[in-house]
C-alpha positions as CSV (number, residue, x, y, z in Angstrom):
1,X,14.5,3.8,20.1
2,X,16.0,5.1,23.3
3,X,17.1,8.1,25.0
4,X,18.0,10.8,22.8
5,X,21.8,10.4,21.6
6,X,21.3,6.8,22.1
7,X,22.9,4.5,19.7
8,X,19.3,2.6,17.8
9,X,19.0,-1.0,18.2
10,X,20.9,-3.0,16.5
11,X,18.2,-5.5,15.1
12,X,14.6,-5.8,15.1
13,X,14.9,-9.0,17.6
14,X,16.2,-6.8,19.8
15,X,13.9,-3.7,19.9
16,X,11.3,-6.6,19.6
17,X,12.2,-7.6,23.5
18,X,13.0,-3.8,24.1
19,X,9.2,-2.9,23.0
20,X,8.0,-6.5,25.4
21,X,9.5,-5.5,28.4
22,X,8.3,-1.8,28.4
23,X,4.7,-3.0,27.1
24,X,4.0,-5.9,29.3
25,X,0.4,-6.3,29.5
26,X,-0.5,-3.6,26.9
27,X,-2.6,-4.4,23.7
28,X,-0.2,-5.3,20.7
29,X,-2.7,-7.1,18.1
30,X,-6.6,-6.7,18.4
31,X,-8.1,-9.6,16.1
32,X,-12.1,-10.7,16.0
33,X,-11.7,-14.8,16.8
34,X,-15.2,-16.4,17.8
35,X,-17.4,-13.6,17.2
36,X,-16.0,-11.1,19.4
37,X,-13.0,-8.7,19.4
38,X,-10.1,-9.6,21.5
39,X,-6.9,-8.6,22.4
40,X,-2.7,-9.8,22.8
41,X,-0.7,-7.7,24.8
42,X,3.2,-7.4,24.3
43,X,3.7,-10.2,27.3
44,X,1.7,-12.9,25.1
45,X,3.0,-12.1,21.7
46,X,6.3,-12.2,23.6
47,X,6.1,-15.7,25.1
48,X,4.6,-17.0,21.7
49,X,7.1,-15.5,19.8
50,X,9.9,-17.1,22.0
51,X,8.2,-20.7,21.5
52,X,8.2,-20.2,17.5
53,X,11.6,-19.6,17.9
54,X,12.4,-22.3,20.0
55,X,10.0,-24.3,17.7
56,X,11.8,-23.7,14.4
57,X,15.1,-24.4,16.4
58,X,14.2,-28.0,17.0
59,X,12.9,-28.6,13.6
60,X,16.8,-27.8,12.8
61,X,16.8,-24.2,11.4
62,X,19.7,-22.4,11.8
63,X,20.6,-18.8,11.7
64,X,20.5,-17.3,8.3
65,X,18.3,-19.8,7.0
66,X,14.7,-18.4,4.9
67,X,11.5,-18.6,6.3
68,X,8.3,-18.0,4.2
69,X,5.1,-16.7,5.2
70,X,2.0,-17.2,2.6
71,X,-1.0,-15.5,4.5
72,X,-3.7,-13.0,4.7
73,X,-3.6,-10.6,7.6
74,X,-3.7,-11.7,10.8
75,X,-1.6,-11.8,14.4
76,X,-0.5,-15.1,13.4
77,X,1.1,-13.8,10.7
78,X,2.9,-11.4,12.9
79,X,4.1,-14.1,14.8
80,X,5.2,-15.8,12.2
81,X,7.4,-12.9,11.3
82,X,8.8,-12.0,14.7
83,X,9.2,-15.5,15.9
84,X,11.4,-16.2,12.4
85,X,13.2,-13.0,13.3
86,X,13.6,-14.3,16.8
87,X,15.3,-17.2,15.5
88,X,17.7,-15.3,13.5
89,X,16.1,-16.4,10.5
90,X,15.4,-14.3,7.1
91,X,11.7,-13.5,6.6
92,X,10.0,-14.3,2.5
93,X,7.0,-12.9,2.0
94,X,4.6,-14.4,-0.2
95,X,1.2,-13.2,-1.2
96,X,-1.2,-15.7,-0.6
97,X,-3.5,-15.2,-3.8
98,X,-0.2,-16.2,-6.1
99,X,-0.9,-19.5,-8.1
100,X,0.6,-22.2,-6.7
101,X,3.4,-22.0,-9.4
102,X,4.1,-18.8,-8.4
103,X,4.6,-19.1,-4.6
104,X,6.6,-22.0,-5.5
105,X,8.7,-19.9,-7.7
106,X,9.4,-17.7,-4.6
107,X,10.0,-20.2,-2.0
108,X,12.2,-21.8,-4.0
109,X,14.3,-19.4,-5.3
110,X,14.5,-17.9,-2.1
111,X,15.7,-21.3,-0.6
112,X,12.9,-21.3,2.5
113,X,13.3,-24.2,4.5
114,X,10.2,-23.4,6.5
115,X,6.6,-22.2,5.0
116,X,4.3,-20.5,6.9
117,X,0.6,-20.6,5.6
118,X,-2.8,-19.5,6.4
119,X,-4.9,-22.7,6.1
120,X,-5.3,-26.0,4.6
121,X,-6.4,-24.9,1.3
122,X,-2.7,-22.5,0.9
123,X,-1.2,-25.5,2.3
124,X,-2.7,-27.5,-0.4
125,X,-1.9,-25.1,-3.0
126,X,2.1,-26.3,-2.3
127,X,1.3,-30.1,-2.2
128,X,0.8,-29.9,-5.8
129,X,4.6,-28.0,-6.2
130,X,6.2,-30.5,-3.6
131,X,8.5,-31.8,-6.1
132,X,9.5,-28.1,-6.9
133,X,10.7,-27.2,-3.4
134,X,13.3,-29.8,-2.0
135,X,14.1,-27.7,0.6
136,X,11.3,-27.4,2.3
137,X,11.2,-29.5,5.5
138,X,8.0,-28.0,6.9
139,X,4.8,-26.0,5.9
140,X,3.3,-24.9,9.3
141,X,-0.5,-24.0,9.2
142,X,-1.8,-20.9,11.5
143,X,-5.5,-23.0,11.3
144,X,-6.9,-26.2,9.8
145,X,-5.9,-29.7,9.9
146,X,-1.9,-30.6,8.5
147,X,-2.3,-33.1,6.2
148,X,1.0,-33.8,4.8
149,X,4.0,-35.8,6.4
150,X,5.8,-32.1,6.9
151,X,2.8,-30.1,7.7
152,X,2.3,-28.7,11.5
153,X,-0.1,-26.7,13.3
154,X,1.5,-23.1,14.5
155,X,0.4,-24.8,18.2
156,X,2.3,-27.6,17.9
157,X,5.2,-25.9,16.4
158,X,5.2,-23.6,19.8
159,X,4.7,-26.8,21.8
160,X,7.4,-28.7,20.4
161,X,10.1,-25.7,21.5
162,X,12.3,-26.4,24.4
163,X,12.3,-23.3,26.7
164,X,16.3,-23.2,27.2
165,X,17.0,-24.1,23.4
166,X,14.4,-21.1,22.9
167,X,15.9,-19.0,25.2
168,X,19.7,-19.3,23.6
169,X,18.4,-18.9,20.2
170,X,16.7,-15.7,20.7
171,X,19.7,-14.5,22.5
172,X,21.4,-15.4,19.8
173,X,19.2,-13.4,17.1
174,X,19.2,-10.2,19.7
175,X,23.0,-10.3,19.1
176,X,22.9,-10.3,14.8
177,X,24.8,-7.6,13.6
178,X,23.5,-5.0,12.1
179,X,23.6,-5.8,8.6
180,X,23.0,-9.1,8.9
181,X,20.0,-10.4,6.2
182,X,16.4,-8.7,7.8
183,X,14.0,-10.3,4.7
184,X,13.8,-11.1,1.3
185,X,11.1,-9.2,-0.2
186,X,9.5,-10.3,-3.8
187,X,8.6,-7.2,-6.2
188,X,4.8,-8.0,-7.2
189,X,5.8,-5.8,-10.1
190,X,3.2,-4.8,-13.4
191,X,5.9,-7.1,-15.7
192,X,8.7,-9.8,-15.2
193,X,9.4,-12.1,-13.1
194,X,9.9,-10.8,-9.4
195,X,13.0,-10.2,-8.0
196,X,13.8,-10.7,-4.5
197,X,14.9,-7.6,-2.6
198,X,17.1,-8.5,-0.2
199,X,17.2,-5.6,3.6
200,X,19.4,-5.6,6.4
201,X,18.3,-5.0,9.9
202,X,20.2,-1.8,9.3
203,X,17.9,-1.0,6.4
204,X,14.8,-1.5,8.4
205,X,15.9,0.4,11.9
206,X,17.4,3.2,10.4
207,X,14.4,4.0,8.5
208,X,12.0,3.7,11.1
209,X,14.1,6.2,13.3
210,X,14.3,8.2,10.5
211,X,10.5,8.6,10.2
212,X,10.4,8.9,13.9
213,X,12.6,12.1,13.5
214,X,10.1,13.4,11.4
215,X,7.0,13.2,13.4
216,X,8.5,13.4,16.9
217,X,4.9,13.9,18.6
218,X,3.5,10.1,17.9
219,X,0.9,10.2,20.8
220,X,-2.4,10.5,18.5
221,X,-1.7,7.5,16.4
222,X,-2.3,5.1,19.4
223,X,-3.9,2.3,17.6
224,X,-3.9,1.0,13.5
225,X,-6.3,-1.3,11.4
226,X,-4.2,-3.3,9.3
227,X,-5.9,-4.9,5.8
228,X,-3.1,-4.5,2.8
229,X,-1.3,-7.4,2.2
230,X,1.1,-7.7,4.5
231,X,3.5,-9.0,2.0
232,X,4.4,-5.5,0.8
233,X,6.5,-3.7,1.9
234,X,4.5,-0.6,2.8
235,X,1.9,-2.5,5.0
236,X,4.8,-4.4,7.0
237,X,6.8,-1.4,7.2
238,X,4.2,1.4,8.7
239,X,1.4,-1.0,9.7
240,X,3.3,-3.6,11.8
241,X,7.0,-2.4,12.1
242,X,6.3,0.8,13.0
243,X,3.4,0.8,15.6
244,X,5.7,-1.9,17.2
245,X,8.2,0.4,17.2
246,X,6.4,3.3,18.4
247,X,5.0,0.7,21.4
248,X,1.5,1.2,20.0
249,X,-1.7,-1.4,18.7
250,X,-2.3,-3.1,15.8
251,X,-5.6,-4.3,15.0
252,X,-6.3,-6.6,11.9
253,X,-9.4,-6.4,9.7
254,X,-11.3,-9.5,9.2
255,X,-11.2,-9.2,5.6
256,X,-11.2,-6.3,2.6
257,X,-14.9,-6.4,2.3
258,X,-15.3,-6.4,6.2
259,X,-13.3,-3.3,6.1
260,X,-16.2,-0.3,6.8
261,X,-17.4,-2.3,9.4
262,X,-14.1,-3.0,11.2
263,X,-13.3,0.4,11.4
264,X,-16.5,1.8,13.0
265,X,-15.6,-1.6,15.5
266,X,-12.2,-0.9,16.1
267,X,-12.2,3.1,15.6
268,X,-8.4,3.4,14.7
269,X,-6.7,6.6,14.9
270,X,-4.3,5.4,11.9
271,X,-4.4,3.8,9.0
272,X,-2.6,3.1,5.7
273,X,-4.0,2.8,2.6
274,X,-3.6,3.4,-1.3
275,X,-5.2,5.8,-3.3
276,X,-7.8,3.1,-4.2
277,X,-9.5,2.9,-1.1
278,X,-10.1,6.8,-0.6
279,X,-11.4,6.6,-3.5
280,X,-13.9,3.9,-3.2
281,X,-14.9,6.2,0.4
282,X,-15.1,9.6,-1.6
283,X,-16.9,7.5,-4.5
284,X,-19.4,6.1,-1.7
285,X,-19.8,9.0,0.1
286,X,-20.6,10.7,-3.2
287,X,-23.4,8.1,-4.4
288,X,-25.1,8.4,-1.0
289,X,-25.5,12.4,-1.1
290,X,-27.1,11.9,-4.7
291,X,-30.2,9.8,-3.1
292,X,-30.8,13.0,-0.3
293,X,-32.9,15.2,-1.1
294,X,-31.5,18.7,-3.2
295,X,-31.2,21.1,0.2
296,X,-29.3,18.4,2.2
297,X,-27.0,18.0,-1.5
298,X,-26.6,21.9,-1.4
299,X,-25.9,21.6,1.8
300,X,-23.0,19.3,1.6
301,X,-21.8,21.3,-1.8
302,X,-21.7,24.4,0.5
303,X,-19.5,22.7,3.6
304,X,-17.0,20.9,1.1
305,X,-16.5,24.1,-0.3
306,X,-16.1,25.8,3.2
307,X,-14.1,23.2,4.2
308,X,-11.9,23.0,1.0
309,X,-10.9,27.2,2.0
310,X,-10.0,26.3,5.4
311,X,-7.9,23.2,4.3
312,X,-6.2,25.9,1.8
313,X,-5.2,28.1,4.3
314,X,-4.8,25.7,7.0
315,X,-2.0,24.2,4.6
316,X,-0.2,27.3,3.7
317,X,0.0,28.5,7.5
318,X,-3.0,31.0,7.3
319,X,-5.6,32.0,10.4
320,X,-9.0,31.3,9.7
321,X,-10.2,34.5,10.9
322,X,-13.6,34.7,12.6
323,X,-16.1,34.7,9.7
324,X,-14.5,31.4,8.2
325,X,-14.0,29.6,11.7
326,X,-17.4,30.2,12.3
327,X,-18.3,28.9,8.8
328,X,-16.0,25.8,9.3
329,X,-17.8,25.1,12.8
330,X,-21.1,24.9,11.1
331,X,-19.9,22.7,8.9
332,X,-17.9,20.2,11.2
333,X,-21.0,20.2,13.3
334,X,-23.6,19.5,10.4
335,X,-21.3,17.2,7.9
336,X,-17.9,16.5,8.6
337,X,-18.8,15.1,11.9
338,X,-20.9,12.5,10.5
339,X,-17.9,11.8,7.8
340,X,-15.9,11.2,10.6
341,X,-17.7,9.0,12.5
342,X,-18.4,7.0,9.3
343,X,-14.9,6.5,9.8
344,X,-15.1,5.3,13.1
345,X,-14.8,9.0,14.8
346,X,-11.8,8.8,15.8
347,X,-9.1,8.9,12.6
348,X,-6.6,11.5,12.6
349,X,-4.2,10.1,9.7
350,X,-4.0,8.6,6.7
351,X,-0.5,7.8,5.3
352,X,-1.2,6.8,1.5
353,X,1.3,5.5,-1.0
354,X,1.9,3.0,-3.3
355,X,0.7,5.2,-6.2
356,X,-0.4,8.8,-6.6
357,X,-2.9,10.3,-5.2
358,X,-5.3,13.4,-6.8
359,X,-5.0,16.3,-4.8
360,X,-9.1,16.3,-4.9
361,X,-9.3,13.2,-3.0
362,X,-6.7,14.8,0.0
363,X,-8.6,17.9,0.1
364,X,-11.6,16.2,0.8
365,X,-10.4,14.4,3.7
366,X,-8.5,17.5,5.1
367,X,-11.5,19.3,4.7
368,X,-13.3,16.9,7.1
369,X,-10.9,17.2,9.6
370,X,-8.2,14.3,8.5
371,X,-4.7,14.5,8.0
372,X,-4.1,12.7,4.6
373,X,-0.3,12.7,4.3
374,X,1.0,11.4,1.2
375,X,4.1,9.8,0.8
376,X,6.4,8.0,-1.7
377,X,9.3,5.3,-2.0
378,X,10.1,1.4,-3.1
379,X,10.6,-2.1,-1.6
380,X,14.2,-1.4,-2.2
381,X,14.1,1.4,-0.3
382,X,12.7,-0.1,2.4
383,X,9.3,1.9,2.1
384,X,10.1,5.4,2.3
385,X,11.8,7.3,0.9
386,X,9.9,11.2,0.9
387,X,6.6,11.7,3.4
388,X,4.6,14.6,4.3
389,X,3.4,14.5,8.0
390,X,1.1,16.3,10.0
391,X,2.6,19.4,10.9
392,X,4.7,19.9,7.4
393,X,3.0,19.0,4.1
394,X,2.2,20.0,0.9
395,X,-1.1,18.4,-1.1
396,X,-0.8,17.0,-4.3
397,X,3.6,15.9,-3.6
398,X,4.9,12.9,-1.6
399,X,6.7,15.3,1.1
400,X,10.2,16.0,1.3
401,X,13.1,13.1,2.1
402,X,13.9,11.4,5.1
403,X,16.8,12.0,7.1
404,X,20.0,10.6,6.0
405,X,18.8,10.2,2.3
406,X,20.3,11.4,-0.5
407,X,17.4,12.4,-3.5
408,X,18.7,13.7,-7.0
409,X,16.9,14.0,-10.2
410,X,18.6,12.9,-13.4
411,X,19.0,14.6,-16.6
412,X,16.3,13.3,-17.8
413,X,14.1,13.7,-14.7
414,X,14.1,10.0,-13.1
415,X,14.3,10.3,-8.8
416,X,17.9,8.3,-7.8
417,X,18.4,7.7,-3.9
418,X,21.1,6.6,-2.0
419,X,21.4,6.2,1.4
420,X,20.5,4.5,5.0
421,X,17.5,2.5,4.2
422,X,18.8,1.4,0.1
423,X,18.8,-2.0,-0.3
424,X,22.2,-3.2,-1.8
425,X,21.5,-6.0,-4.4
426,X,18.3,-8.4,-5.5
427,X,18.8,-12.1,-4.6
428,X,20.8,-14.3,-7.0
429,X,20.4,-11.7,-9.5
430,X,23.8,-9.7,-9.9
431,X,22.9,-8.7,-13.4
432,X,20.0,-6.5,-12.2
433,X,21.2,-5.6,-9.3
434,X,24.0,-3.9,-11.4
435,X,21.5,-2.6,-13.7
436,X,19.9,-0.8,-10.7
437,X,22.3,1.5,-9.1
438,X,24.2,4.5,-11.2
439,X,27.9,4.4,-11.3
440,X,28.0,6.8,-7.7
441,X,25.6,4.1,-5.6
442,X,22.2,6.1,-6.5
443,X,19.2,3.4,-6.6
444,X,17.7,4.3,-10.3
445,X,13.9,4.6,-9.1
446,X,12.0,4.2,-12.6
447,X,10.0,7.2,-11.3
448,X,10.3,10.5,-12.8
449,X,9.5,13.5,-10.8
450,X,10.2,17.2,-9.6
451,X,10.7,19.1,-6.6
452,X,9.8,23.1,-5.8
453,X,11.4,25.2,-4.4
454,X,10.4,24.8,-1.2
455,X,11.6,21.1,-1.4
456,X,8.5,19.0,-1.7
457,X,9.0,16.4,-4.2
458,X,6.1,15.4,-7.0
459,X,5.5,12.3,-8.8
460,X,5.0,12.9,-12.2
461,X,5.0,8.9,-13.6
462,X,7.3,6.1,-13.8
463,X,9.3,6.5,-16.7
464,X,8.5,3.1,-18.1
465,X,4.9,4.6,-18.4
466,X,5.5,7.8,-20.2
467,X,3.9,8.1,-23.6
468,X,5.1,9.9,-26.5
469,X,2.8,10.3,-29.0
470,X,3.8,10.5,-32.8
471,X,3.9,14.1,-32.2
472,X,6.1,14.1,-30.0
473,X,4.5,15.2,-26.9
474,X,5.8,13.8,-23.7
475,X,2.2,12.6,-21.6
476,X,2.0,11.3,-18.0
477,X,-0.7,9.0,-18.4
478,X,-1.2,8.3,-14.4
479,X,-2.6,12.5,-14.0
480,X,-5.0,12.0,-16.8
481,X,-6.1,8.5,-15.2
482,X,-6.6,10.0,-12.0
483,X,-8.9,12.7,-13.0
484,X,-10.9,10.1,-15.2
485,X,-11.4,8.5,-11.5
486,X,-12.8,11.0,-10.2
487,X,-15.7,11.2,-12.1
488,X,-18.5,9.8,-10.4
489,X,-19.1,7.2,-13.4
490,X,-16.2,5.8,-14.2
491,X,-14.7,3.3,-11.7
492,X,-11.2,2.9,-13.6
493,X,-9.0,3.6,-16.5
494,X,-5.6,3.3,-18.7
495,X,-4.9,5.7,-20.7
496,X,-2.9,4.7,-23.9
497,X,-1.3,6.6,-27.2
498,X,2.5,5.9,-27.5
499,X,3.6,6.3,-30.9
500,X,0.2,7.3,-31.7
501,X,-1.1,10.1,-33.1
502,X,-3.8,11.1,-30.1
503,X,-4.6,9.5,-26.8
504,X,-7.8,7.1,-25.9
505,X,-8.4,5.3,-23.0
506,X,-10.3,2.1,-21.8
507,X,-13.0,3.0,-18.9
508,X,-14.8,1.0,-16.5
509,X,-18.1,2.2,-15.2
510,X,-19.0,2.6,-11.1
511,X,-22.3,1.4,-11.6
512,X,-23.1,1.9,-8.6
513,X,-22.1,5.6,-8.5
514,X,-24.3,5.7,-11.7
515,X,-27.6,3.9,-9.9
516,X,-27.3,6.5,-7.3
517,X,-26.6,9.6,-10.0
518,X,-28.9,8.7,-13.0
519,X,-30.5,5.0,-12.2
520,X,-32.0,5.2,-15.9
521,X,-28.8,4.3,-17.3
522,X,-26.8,1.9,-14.3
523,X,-28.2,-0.8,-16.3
524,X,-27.6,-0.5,-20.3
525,X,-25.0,-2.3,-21.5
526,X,-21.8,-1.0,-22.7
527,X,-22.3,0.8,-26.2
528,X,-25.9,2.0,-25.4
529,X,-25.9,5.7,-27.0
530,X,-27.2,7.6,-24.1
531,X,-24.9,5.7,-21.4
532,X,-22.1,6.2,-23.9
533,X,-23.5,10.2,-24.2
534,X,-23.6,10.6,-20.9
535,X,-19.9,9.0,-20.4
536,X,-18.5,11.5,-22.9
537,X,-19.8,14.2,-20.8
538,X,-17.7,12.6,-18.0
539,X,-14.5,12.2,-20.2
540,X,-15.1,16.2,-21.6
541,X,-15.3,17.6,-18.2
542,X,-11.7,15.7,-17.3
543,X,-10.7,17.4,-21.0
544,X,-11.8,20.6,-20.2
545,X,-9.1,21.0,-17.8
546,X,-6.1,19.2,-19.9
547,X,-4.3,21.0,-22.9
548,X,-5.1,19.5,-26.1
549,X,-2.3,16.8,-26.3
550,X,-3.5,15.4,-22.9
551,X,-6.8,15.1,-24.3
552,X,-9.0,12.0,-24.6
553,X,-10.1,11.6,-28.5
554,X,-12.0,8.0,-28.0
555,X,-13.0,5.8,-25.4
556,X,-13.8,2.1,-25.0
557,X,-16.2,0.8,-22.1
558,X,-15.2,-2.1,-21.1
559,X,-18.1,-4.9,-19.7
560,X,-16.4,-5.3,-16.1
561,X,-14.0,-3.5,-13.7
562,X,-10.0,-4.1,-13.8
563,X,-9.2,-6.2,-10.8
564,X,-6.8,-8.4,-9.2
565,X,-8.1,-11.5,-9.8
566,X,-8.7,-10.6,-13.1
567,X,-5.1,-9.8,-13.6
568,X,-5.4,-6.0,-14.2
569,X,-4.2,-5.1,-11.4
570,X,-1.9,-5.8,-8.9
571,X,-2.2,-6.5,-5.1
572,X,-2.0,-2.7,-4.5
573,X,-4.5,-2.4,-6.9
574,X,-2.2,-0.3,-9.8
575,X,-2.6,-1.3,-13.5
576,X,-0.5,-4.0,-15.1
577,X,-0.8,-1.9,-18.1
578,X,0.9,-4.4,-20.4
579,X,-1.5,-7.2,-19.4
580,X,-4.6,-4.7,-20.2
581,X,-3.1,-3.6,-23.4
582,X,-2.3,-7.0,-24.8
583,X,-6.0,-8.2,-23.6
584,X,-8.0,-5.1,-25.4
585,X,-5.6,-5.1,-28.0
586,X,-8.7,-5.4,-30.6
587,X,-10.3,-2.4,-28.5
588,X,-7.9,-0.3,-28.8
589,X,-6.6,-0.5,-32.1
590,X,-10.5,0.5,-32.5
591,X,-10.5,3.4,-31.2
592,X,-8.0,5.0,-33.5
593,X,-9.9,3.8,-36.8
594,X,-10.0,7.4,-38.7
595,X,-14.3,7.3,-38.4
596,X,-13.9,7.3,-34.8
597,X,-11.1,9.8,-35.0
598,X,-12.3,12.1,-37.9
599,X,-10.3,15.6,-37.4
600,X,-8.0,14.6,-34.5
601,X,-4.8,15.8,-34.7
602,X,-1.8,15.1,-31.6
């Protein structure tokens, strides 16, 4: 990123020592270590990055080679990644709460020489695969004690770098060309085995100038709190990539649960997240205005709905005029202030992706004064492909393209995108790399979708995911889920009916949500009649607003929320909807017995 007209950098070594030498002593990663929150500025994370480098030279890595990292969040993970790059090495990420048999699956596949790796325990995870990854010649452990006759400390990996060997080999990475391998990325994916995605440096910078070009004016967004796994592609794209490239802060959350806290700590003025996580704050925020007393609930009721009018015409480019503005004062001053400053007081965006998010839950935040902009895209695509920003969006779509991409629909509705930031094959995998890209070099997304006609594109589901039901009717399960969510009892749910002649779902209960909203049934179990009563009161309220083929006939309550460790969801916290079928298989085929579904017709 340099004057305009400029030519971009070439690689992200280099706009990595760009970003060093105009930083110096400013704040790049804010971490809590010791019981107190501390800082590295560009300088450090410069010199540290270099002695990785140098580090991973000695131990005889040469350019091209892979280089995996198997981590939560943290600076050290950061370093990991720019040191590798620094190296001219190729960056595998790997989720850290994969089995054992499944990182090894990735490491090896990918042919990493060097692993990366949290802490003894992650480090003893691999021991057990050892014999299924020959070409590993060192694991390297951010903390804890190396155990094994290839295992390091990150510290002694620095400390064993030779400063002039360092110095040529960075030098050396700066120079890469362009298209030259950036990282292999691992779909977490709901099915199959993952497939490695393999991004240039080209892929990476283009698409971060692209975004740049979008939002020109990134002064606000100063400082970010990074907690999704850095392993995807969307957390390592806008929350480390990006701030570096803007020359901005990154600070790392000391764990998901830690999370509230962190941000009231660190007040960020960014932050990316899934739709999961607004909904937990809406659901939260929700449970905690049902225990106050009825005039403070009115209250609330009357400044969401205040706010929700000036978030309307804020959106479609209207003035307030003086009678709303003064309404919309009251009500920043009496509630959305405090929502704000439950938030740390000092957010002014929220990029969300990964799946869709209800247009309820973004009103609700733009009502308080928050920019939600929602935006879409794929590992292969480098993140993004379509965003809304702050100054042009539309609530309820994922924004318009990028610069420089090409976005089509299909005849039969699926988004294809070619261009810039488009990977160009999965590794060893030239079968489905093949099988991805359409005759003309369009990407086939798997998502279907539309656009309006003021250009603002829509997800409607991925096509995998569409159910038709034996009469025919085409249903986007994912909109029906969504508005299930949003009822204050029910924590999650999967929607199901292809090939059948109605639709039911499995729900899980927010008992929590239900303590605070009727505490006389947050205990009883599962097929009590009144919690089950008061359930399909919930579930009618979501079909009052569907037409009758997207309506819910049955429901199951299931005894505990989908999760990851579970295996209902995935990291980014979307359903593996095979995996929950095949487990409530018994459950569902229940719930279309003809008692239960006396009179239903599709």
């Amino acid at each position: 990123m340099g004057a305009k007209g400029s030519e971009p950098p070439a690689n992200v070594t280099e706009f990595f020592l760009d970003r060093v030498a105009e930083h110096g002593e400013k704040s790049l990663f804010r971490y809590h270590r010791d019981g107190a929150w501390t800082d590295m500025s560009y300088v450090q994370a410069g010199r540290r990055t270099r002695a990785i480098a140098g580090g991973l030279a000695a131990l005889g890595l040469a350019i091209g080679d892979r280089v995996a990292i198997m981590s939560n969040n943290r600076p050290e993970w950061a370093l990991a990644d720019l040191g590798s790059l620094c190296a001219g090495a190729v960056v595998v990420t790997v989720y850290p709460s994969l089995t054992g048999e499944d990182a090894a699956y990735i490491i090896a596949h990918s042919g990493a020489k060097v692993v990366f790796v949290e802490n003894a325990d992650l480090a003893g995870k691999l021991r057990t695969q050892v014999a299924r990854l020959p070409d590993v010649i060192a694991t390297v452990l951010f903390e804890g004690e190396p155990a094994g006759d290839r295992e390091f400390g990150l510290e002694a990996l620095e400390g064993g770098a030779n400063p002039e060997v360092a110095d040529a080999r960075v030098r050396e990475a700066a120079a890469l060309p362009p298209d030259a391998t950036f990282s292999i990325l691992y779909t977490s994916g709901t099915t199959g085995v993952p497939k490695g995605v393999v991004l240039t440096h080209r892929n990476l910078v283009l698409t971060l100038e692209a975004v740049l070009q979008t939002t020109p004016d990134t002064t606000p967004y100063d400082l970010n709190l990074s907690f999704l796994p850095l392993a995807h592609a969307l957390e390592r794209f806008g929350g480390l990539l990006m701030p570096l490239y803007m020359g901005r802060t990154v600070a790392y959350a000391r764990s998901l649960q830690t999370v509230p806290e962190d941000i009231q700590a660190v007040r960020p003025s960014f932050l990316i997240v899934v739709p999961r996580v607004l909904e937990k704050i809406v659901a939260r925020f929700q449970a905690k205005i049902a225990e106050e007393p009825a005039w403070k609930q009115a209250l609330v009721r009357w400044s969401l709905s205040v706010g929700a009018e000036a978030s309307r015409r804020r959106e479609a480019g209207q003035y307030f005029g003086p009678v709303l503005g003064l309404k919309r004062a009251i009500a920043d001053r009496l509630v959305f202030s405090k929502i704000r400053a439950r938030l740390g007081g000092n957010l002014k965006l929220i990029a969300c992706g990964s799946a869709p998010l209800s247009i309820e839950i973004a009103r609700f935040f733009h009502a308080a004064g928050i920019s939600v902009c929602e935006g879409w895209g794929a590992t292969e695509t480098s993140a993004p492909v379509t965003i809304n920003v702050p100054h042009d969006y539309r609530l309820g779509s994922v924004g318009k393209p990028l610069p420089g991409l090409e976005l089509v629909l299909a005849p039969d509705q699926e988004l294809l995108v070619r261009g810039p930031g488009v990977f160009q094959a999965y590794f060893k995998d030239e079968a489905s790399s093949d099988a991805a890209f359409t005759p003309d070099g369009f990407y086939r997304t798997g998502d279907i979708g539309r656009v309006d006609a003021d250009g603002y594109y829509y997800i409607v589901d991925r096509k995998k995911d569409l159910i038709i039901t034996s009469g025919g009717k085409n249903v986007a399960p994912q909109k029906i889920e969504n508005l299930l969510r949003e009822r204050p009892a029910i924590s999650n749910a999967l929607v199901h009916g292809d090939k059948r002649p109605c639709l039911v779902a499995l729900l899980t209960l927010d008992r929590d949500a239900l303590q605070a909203h009727r505490p006389d049934l947050a205990t009883r179990p599962e097929d009590d009649a009144d919690l089950r009563m008061h359930i399909q009161q919930e579930v009618d309220a979501v079909n009052s607003k569907l037409p009758r083929f997207e309506q819910i006939k049955a429901f199951c309550i299931l005894p505990g929320d989908f999760s990851h460790e579970g295996g209902e969801l995935t990291l980014t916290l979307k359903l593996r909807r095979r995996f929950i079928e095949q487990r409530y298989q018994d459950s569902l085929e229940s719930l279309y017995d003809a008692e239960l579904l006396a009179g239903a017709r599709p």
